[in-house]
C-alpha positions as CSV (number, residue, x, y, z in Angstrom):
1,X,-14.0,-5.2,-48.9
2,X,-12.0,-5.7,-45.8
3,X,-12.6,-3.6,-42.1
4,X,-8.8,-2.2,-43.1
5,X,-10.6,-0.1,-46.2
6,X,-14.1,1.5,-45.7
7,X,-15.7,1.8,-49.0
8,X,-18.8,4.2,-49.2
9,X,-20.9,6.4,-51.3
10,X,-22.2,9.7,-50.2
11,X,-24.1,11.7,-52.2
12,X,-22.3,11.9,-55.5
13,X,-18.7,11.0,-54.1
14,X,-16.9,8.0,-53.6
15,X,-15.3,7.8,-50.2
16,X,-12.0,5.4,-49.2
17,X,-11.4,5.3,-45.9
18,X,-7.9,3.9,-44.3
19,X,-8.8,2.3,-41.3
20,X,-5.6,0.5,-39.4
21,X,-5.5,3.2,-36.7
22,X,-3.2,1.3,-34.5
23,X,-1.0,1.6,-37.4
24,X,-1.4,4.7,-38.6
25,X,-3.4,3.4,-41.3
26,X,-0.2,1.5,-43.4
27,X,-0.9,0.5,-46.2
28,X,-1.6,-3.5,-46.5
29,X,-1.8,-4.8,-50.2
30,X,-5.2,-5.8,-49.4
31,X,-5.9,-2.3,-49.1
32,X,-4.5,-1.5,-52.2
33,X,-6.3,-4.0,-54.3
34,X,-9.4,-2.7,-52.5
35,X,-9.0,0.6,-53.6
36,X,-8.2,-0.4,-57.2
37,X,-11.4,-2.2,-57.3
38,X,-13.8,0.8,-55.8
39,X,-11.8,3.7,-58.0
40,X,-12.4,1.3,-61.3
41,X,-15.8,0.9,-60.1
42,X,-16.6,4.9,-59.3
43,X,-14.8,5.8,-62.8
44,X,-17.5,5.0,-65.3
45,X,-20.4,5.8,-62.9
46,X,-21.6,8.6,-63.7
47,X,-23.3,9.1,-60.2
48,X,-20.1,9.5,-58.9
49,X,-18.8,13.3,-59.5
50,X,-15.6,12.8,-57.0
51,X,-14.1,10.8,-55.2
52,X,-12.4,11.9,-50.9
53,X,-9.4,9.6,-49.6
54,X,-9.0,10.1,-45.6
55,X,-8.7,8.0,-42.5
56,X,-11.3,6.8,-40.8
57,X,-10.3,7.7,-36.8
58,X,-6.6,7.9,-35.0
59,X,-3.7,10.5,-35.2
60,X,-2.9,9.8,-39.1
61,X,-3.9,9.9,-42.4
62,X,-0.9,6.8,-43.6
63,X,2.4,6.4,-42.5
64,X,3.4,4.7,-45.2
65,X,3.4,1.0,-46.1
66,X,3.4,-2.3,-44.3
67,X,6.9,-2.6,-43.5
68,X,6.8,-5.7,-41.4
69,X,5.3,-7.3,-44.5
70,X,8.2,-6.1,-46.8
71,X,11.0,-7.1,-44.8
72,X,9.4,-10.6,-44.4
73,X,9.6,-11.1,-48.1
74,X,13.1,-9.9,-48.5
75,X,13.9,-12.4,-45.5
76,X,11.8,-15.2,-46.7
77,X,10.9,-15.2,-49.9
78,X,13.5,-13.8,-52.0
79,X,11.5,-10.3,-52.5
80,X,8.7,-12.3,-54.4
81,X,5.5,-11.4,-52.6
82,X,7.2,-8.2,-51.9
83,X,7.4,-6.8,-55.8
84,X,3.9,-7.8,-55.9
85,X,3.0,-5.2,-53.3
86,X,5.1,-2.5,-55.1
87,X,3.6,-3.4,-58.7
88,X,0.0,-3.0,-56.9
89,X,0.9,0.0,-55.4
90,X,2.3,1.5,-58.1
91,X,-0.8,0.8,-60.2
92,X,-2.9,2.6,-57.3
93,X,-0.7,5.5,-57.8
94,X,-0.7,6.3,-61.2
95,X,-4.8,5.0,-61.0
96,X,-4.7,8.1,-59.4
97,X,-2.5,10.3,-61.3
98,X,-5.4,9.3,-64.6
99,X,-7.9,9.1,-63.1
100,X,-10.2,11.9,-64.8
101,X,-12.5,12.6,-61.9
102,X,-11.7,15.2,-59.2
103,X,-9.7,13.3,-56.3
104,X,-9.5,14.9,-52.9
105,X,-7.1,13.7,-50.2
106,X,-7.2,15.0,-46.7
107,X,-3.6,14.7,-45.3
108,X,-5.1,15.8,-41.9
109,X,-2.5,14.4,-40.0
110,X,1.2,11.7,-40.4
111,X,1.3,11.7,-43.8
112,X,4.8,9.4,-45.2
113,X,5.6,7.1,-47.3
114,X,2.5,5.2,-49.1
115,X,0.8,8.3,-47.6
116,X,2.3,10.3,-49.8
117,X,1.5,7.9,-52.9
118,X,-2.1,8.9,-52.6
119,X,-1.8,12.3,-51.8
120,X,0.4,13.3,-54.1
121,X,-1.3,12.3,-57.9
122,X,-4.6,13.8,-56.5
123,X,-6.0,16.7,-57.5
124,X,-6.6,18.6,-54.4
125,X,-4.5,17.7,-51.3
126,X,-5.5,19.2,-48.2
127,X,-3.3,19.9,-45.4
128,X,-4.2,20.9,-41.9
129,X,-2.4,22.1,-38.4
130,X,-2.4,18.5,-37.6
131,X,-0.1,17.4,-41.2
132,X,3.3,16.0,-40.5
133,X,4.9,15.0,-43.9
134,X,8.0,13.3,-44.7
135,X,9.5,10.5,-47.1
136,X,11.9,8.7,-44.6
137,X,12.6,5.8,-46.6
138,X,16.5,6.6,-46.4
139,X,16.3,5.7,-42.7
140,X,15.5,1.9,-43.6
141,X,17.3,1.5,-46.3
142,X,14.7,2.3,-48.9
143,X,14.1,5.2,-51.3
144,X,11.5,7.8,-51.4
145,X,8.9,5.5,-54.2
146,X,5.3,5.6,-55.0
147,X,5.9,8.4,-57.3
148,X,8.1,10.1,-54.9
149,X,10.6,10.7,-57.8
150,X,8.2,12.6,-59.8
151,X,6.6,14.8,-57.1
152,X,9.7,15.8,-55.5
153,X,12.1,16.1,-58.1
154,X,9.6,19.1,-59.4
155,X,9.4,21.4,-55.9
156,X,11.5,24.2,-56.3
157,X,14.7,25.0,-55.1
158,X,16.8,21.3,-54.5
159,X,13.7,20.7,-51.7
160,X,13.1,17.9,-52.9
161,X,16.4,16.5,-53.2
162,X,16.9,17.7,-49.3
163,X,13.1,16.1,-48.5
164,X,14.6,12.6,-49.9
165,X,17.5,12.6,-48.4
166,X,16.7,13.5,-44.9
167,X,13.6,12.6,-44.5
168,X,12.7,16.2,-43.0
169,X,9.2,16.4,-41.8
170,X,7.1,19.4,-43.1
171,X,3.9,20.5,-41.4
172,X,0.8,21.8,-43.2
173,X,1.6,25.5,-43.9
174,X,5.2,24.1,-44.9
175,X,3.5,21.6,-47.2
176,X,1.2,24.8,-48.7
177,X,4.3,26.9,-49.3
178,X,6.8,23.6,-50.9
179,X,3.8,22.6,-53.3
180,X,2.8,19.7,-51.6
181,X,-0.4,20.9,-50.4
182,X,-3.0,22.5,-52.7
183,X,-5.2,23.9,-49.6
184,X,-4.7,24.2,-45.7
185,X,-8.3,23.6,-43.9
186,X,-8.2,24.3,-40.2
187,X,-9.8,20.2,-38.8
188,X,-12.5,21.6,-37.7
189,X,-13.6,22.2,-41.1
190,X,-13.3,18.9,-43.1
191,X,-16.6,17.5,-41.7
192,X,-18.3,20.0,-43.2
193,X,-15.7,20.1,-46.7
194,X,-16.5,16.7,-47.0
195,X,-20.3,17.2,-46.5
196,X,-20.4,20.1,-49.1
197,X,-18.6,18.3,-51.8
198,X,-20.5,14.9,-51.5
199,X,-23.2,17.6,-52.6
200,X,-22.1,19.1,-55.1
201,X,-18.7,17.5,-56.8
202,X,-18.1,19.3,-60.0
203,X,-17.7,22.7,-56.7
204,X,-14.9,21.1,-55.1
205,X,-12.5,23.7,-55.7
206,X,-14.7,26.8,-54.7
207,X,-15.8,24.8,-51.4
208,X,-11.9,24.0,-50.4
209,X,-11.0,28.0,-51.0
210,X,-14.0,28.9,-49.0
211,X,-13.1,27.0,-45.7
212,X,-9.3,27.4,-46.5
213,X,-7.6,29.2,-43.8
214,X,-4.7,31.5,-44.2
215,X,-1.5,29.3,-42.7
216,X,0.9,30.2,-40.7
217,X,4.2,31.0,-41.9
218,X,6.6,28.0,-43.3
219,X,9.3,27.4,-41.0
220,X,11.3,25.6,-43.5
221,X,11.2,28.7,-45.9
222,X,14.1,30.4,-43.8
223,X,16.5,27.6,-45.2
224,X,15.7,27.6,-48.7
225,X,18.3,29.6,-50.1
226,X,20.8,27.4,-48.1
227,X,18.9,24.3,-49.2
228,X,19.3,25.6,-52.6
229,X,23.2,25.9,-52.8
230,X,24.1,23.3,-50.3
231,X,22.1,20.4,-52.1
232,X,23.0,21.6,-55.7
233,X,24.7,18.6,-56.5
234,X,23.4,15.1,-57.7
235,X,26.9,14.0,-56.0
236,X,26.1,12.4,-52.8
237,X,29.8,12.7,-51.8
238,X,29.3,16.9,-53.1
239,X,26.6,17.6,-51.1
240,X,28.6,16.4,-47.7
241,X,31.0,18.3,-48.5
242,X,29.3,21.0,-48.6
243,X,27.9,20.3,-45.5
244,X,30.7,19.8,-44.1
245,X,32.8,23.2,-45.0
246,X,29.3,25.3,-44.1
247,X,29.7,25.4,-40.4
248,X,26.0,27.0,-39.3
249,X,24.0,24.9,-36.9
250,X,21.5,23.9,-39.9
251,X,24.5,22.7,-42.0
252,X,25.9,20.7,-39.0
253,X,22.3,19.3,-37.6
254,X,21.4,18.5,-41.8
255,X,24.7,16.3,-41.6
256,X,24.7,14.7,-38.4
257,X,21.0,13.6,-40.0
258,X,22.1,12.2,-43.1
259,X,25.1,10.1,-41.4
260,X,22.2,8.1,-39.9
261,X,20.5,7.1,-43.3
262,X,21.7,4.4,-45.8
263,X,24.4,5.4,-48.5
264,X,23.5,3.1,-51.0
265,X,19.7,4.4,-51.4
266,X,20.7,8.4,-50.6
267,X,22.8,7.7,-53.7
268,X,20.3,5.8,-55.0
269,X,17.6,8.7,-54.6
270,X,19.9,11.3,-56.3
271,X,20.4,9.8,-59.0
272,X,16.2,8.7,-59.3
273,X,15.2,12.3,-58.8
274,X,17.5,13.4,-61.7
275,X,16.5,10.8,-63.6
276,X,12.7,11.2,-63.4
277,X,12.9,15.0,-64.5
278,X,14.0,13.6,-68.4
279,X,11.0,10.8,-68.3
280,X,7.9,11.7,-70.5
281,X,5.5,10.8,-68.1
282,X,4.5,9.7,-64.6
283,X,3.9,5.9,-66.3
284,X,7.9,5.6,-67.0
285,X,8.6,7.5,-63.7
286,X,6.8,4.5,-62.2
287,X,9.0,2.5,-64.1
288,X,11.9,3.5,-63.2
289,X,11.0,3.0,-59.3
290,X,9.5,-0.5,-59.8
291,X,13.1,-1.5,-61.4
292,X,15.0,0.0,-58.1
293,X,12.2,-1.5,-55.9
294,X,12.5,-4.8,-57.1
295,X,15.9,-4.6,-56.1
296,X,16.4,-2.6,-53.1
297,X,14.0,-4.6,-51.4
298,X,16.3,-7.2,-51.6
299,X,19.9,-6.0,-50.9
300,X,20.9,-6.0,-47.3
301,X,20.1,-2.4,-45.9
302,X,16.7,-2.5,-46.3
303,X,16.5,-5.2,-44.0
304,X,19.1,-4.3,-42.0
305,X,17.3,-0.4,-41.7
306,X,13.9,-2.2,-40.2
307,X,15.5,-4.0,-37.7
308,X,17.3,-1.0,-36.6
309,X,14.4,1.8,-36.7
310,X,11.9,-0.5,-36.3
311,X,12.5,-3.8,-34.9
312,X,15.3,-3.7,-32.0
313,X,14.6,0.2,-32.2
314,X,18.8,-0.2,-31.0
315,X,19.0,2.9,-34.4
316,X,22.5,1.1,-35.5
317,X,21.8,0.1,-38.8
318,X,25.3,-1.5,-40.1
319,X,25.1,-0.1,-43.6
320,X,26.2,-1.8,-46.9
321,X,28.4,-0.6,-48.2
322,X,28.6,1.6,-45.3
323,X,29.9,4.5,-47.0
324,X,29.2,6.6,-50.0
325,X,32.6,6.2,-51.6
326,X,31.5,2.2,-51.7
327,X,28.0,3.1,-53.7
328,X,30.1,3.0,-57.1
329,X,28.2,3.9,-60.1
330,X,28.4,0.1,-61.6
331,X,26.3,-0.8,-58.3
332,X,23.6,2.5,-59.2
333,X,23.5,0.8,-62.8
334,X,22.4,-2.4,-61.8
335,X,19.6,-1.0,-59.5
336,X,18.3,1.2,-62.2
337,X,18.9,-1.5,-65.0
338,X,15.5,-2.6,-67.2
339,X,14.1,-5.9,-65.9
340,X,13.2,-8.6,-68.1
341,X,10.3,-8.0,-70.4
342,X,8.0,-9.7,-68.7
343,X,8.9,-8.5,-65.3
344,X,8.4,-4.6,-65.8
345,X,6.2,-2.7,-64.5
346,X,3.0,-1.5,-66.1
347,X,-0.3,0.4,-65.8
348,X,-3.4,-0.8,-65.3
């Protein structure tokens, strides 16, 4: 166990704690074997009746992964250490999606990225006033992974297509109303949630409807309709236009958004969302993302993104190819080709 991951039992739950708070609890991949361990551990005790993922202090439940840590591979190593943190990661995630006992996460808080690869395959995923989620992987030259594919594809309405592409950020009564969010808790009641399920696991439900609170209405709900018809498309180059012949100030502000994000994995996202509505199950929707991952990681926005957004901060990524037209469909191919045999992805 490392002071990055707290690892405890109360009562008859399993508790993982993130705990990087001066960055926003990201996820390190010593984190993620961590976790591994303790959730293969807690699944064939049968003391253990649920198990709570939340952060342990600071303004954020995960912002995502550790970035610094990806780009160094792609710089360094040729991607190498790099796909090992996806592959981990991904086997976290769908650890999660299988797992058999009750899983609560408490998005109470930034919740992006990795964030969003445990929240999303729990069971119950709490929001609260505090929640601010978003998958911004566009903006560095990424695409929306750890199961992003799967969850978002399935929101209604093209929401999730406009979540990956923009990397909008929903609060917790927006996450209640897109899905996202099974319950919203006011803070000041997870202490005692927490408490009352470490008690009695197999009530987890009942106990999150009883200190539920009634949110407050979902901003973002005003612009579904336009979400709806202005993302129909799985065209990149369709839903700018679009955009483009609209003319109201969300049209124009949605635009001038996605102008700033990488063409190659907007295009890339599209055509990953699509895809993962035909897959069987979340194991081959995992899959598919390892194969893009493994590749992405390596091509020159995602580099390029982290140095602008996150590096020199200058927000000037020089994207290539720095237009849709030059993401051609032989390019998409080759992201979302099989890997060798021995270099897929699998479950645990």
């Amino acid at each position: 166990m490392s002071d990055e991951l707290l690892v405890k039992r109360d009562g008859a739950a399993g508790i993982l704690s993130l705990n990087r708070p001066k960055a926003i609890h990201a996820l390190t991949i010593g984190m993620v074997h961590t976790m591994v361990a303790a959730l293969q551990e807690w699944r064939s005790d049968p003391a253990i009746g649920a198990i709570m993922i939340d952060h342990a202090e600071g303004r954020g439940f995960c912002a995502g992964g550790d970035i610094a840590y990806l780009r160094n591979s792609a710089l360094n190593d040729g991607g190498e250490s790099g796909r090992k943190f996806f592959h981990d990661e991904y086997q976290l995630n769908h650890l999660l999606m299988t797992y058999g006992k009750p899983v609560v996460a408490f998005m109470d808080g930034i919740t992006m990225g990795g964030g969003v690869g445990l929240s999303g395959p729990s069971t119950f995923r709490v929001a609260t006033e505090a929640t601010r989620f978003a998958m911004p992987e566009t903006g560095i030259g990424l695409f929306p992974d750890v199961g992003g594919g799967w969850f978002l594809s399935r929101l209604k309405g093209r929401m999730g297509q406009y979540l990956a592409l923009t990397g909008a950020r929903l609060d917790g009564a927006e996450c209640v109303w897109a899905g996202l969010a099974t319950h919203y808790l006011p803070a000041e009641n997870l202490p005692q949630a927490k408490a009352r399920i470490a008690a009695d696991p197999d009530a987890v439900a009942a106990i999150l409807r009883e200190l539920s609170a009634v949110p407050p209405e979902a901003k973002i709900a005003a612009h579904a309709e336009d979400i709806e018809r202005l993302f129909a498309s799985n065209r990149y180059e369709d839903i700018l236009a679009a955009l483009e012949a609209d003319g109201s100030d969300f049209a124009k502000a949605t635009l001038a958004t996605l102008h700033t994000k990488s063409p190659q994995t907007c295009k890339v996202a599209l055509r990953q969302l699509a895809t993962s509505l035909a897959l069987p199950d979340f194991a081959a929707n995992m899959a598919m993302e390892y194969r893009i991952s493994a590749r992405v990681l390596t091509l020159p926005d995602f580099a390029e993104g982290v140095r602008a957004v996150i590096v020199d901060k200058d927000n000037a990524p020089k994207w290539s190819p720095a237009t849709p037209e030059g993401v051609t469909d032989e390019l998409l191919d080759a992201i979302f080709a099989p890997l060798g045999a021995t270099d897929e992805w699998k479950p645990l």
